[in-house]
N, C-alpha and C positions, 0 to 999 in steps of 0.2 A: 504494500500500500504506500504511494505515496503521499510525505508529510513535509511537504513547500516551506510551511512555517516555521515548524520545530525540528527538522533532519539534524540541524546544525546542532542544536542544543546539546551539551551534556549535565548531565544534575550535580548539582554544588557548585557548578565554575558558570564564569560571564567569558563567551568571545572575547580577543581582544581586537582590535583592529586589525594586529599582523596575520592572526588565526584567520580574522572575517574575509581579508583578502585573499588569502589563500584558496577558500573557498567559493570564489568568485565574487565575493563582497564590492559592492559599489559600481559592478560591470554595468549593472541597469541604469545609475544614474549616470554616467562617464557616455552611455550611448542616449538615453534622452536629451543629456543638457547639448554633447556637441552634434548630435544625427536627426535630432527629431525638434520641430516644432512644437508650442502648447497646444493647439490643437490637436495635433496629431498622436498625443499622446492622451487627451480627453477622448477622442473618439475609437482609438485603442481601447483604454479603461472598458469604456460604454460597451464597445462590441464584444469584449472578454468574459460579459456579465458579472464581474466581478464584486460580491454583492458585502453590506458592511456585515459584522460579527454581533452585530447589539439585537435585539429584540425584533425589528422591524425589518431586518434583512433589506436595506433598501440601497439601488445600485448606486456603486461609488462614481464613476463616469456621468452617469445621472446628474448629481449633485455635485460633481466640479462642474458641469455643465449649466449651472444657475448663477455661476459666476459673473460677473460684465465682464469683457476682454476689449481690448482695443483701445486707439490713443484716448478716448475720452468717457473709460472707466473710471470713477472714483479710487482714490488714492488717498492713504497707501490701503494695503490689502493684507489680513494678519490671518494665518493659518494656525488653527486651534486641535490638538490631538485629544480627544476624550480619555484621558486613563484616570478616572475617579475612581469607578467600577467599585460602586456601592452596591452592587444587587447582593444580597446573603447566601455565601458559599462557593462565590466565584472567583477567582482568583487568573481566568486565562492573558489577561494583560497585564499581571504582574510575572508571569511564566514566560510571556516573550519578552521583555523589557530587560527582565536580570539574566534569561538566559542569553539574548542575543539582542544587546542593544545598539550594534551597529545597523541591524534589519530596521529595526523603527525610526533609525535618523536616516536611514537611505532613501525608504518611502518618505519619509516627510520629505528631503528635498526634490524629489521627481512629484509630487503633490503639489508644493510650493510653486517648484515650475511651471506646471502645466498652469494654474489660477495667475501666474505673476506676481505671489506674494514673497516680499523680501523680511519679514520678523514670523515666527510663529513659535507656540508656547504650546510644551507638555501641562496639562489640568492633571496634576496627578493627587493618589487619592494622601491623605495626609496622614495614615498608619504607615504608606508604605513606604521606610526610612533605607531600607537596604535596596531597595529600586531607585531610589533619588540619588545615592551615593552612587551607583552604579550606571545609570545613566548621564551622573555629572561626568564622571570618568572618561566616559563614550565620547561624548559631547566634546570634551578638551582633545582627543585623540582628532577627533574630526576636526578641528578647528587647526590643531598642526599639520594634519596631513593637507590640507587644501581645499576637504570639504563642507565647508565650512566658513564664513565672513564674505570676503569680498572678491570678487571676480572669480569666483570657485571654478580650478580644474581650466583658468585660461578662459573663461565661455561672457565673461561679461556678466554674469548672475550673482548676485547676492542672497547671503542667506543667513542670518542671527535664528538660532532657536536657543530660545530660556524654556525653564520647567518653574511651573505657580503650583503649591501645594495648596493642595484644598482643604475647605473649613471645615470637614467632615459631614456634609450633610446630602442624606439621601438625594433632595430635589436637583442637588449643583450637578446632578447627572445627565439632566436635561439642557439642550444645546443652550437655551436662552438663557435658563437660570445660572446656568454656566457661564456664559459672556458679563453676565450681568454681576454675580459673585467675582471673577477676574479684575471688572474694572473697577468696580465698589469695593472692593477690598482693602485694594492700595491707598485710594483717596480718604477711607475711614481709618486707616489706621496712620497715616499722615496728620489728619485733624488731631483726634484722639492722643496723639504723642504731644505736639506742640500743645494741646493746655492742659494735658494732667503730668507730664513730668517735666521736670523743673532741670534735674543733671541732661545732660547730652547722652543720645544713645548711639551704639557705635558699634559697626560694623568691622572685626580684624582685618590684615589680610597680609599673607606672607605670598610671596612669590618666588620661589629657592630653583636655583640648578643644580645643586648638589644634592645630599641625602635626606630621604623622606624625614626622618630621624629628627634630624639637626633641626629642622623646620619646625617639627613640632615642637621641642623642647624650645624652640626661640618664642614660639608663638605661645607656649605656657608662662614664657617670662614678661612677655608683654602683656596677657592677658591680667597678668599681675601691677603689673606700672598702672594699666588702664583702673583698676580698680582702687589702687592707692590715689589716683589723682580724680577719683570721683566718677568714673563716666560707668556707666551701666552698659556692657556690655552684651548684644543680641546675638551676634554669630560670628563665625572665625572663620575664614576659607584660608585654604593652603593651595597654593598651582604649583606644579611644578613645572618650569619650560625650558628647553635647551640654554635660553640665551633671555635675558632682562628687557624687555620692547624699552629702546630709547626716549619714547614719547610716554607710553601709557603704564610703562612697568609689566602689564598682564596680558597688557596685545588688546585691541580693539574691541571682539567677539564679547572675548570675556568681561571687559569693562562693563559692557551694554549690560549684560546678566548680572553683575556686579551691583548697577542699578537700581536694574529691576528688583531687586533682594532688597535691597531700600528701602524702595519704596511697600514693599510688602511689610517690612518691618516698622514703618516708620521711623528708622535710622536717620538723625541729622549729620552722621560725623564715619568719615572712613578713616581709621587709623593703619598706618604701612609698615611693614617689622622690616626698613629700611630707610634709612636715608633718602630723600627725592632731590635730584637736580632742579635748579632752577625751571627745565625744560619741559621735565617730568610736572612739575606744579603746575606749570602755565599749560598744561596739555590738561589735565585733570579737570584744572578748573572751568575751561571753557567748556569741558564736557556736562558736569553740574552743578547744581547749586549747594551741595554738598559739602559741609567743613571738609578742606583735606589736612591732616596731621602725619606727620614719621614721627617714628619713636625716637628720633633725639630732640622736635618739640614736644615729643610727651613727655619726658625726661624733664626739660627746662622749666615746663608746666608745672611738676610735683615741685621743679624747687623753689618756684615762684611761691607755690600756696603756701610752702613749710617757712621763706625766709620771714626772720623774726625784727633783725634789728637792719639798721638804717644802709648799713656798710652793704647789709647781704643784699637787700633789695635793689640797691644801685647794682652790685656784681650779676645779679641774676638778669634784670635788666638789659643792660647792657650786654648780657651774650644771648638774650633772647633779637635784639637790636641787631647783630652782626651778622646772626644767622638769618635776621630774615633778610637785609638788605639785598643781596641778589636774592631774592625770591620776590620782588614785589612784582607785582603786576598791573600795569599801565590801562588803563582800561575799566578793571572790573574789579569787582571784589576781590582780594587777594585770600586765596586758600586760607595762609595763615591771619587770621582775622582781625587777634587781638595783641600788641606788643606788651601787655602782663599777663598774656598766658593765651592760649587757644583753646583749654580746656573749661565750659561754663559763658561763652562772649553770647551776650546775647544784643546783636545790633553793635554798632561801633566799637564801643567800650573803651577804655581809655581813650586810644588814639585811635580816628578815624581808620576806615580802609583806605581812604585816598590819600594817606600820608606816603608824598611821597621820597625819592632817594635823596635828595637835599635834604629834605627837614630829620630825615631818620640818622646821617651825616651828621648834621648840626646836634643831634640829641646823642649821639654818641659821644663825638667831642666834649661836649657840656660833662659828659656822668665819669667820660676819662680824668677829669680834670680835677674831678671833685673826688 
């Protein structure tokens, strides 16, 4: 008997990408995106009868077919994967997900393509914590291999896929309730942050090319700073990438998803278990409105709160002052927000964001002197 879906699978293990390729992994997107039209690949679908897995059995070609297509379809266009899969006792999209979660980012991106959607988001259900790890995994493989972010595979196509964990509720199983939960989520728990907590909440994030190990233990010790210096901490990510993206630190794909997680959490504040270039700041910031901190201003932070007498505050000061000066930025809010501390600014605080390399110059000098 053939089993299309599951052949690949083995029980206890996830593919990996090098495994999925081997097995012809990603051959079908490599020939849609560069051999075939989106048409051509909806009327495919259509003719294949290729029908969905849920309850209604209704055809998938079908329903990419109710899409608009053409120069003056509404834009943009976001591709939504159902894996809640609240029904009682069913478990078959947690079985293909952790056993072979390169199958589900393949389809999505030859899905994606056919409709011309460039973002689309896993609805996953929110018990399932070893499919989210597992899929994030996937997700980052695809993103280094090429398939994945931007001009994927040479073709001129773009492609972001995030995963939204859901609120556990039967009805978000339904398409509507679903879009509807997705977008209300993020906005409610956004509100809801900014007037009932008062500390900053804060997103980790390590990005290591070295060993998994060393990562965590760094990110245990930051986790720690963050909490001495007051910030409530929501979640931690670790990447690991051959090489440190000169502009974003995490590469593009994953900033966007980085985000999104944000916003889900209501996070005001990304903290970095590194040092950021000038470069690196001025690239972040323009991406959002987000505090961005590295742990040498979390650092400078705790010693701002703890300094007690006249001498120390000038000192703490003053090398919070040095450090930001190449890091301001012309324009906009500058990441680093506040020059007595980053951690807690709510609105200019001390010293404006538009203070700029002159007058921080001039207040150097001053606190040198003294």
């Amino acid at each position: 008997m053939e089993r299309p879906l599951t052949e690949h699978i083995k029980p206890g293990t996830s593919l990996t990408l090098k495994e999925y390729l081997q097995v012809g992994g990603y051959n079908g997107v490599r020939k849609a995106l560069k051999e075939m039209a989106p048409d051509e690949i909806v009327s495919l679908v259509k003719s294949s009868n290729l029908l969905g897995r849920g309850g209604a059995g209704f055809s998938a070609g079908l329903k990419w077919s109710f899409v608009p297509m053409g120069p003056d379809a509404p834009k943009p266009k976001y591709l939504i994967c159902n894996a809640d899969e609240m029904e009682p006792g069913t478990f078959k999209d947690r079985y293909l997900m952790e056993g072979n979660p390169h199958q589900l980012i393949s389809g999505m991106i030859i899905t994606a393509y056919a409709i011309q959607a460039e973002k689309a988001y896993i609805f996953l259900r929110w018990a399932y914590k070893k499919s989210e790890s597992v899929l994030r995994n996937a997700i980052a493989e695809a993103y280094e291999a090429g398939y994945l972010g931007k001009n994927i595979l040479g073709t001129g196509f773009n492609l972001d896929i995030y995963i939204h964990t859901s609120a556990g509720r039967y009805i978000c199983g339904e398409e509507t309730a679903l879009i509807n939960s997705l977008e209300d989520e993020m906005a409610r728990n956004r509100r809801v942050s900014q007037r009932a907590e008062i500390r900053d909440r804060t997103i980790l994030v390590s990005v290591a090319t070295g060993p998994l190990s060393d990562a965590e233990e760094s990110m245990a010790e930051l986790s720690e700073l963050a909490t001495s210096a007051g910030v409530v901490v929501q979640d931690k990510i670790i990447q690991r990438r051959q090489a440190i993206d000169p502009r974003t630190v995490l590469g593009r794909g994953k900033l966007d998803e980085l985000l999104i997680r944000a916003l889900q959490l209501g996070a005001d504040m990304l903290v970095f278990d590194r040092e950021l270039s000038p470069a690196q700041v001025k690239s972040l910031s323009e991406a959002t409105d987000l505090k961005i901190i590295d742990r040498s201003q979390l650092i400078l932070d705790i010693f701002a709160q703890r300094a007690q007498s006249r001498e120390g505050k000038i000192q703490v000061e003053l090398a919070q002052l040095k450090y930001l000066l190449p890091r301001l930025i012309t324009g906009q809010d500058s990441a680093f927000s506040r020059l007595a501390g980053g951690i807690g600014g709510r609105g200019p605080g001390e010293t404006k964001l538009e203070t700029d390399r002159r007058r921080v110059r001039d207040r150097i000098n001053r606190l040198e002197k003294e």
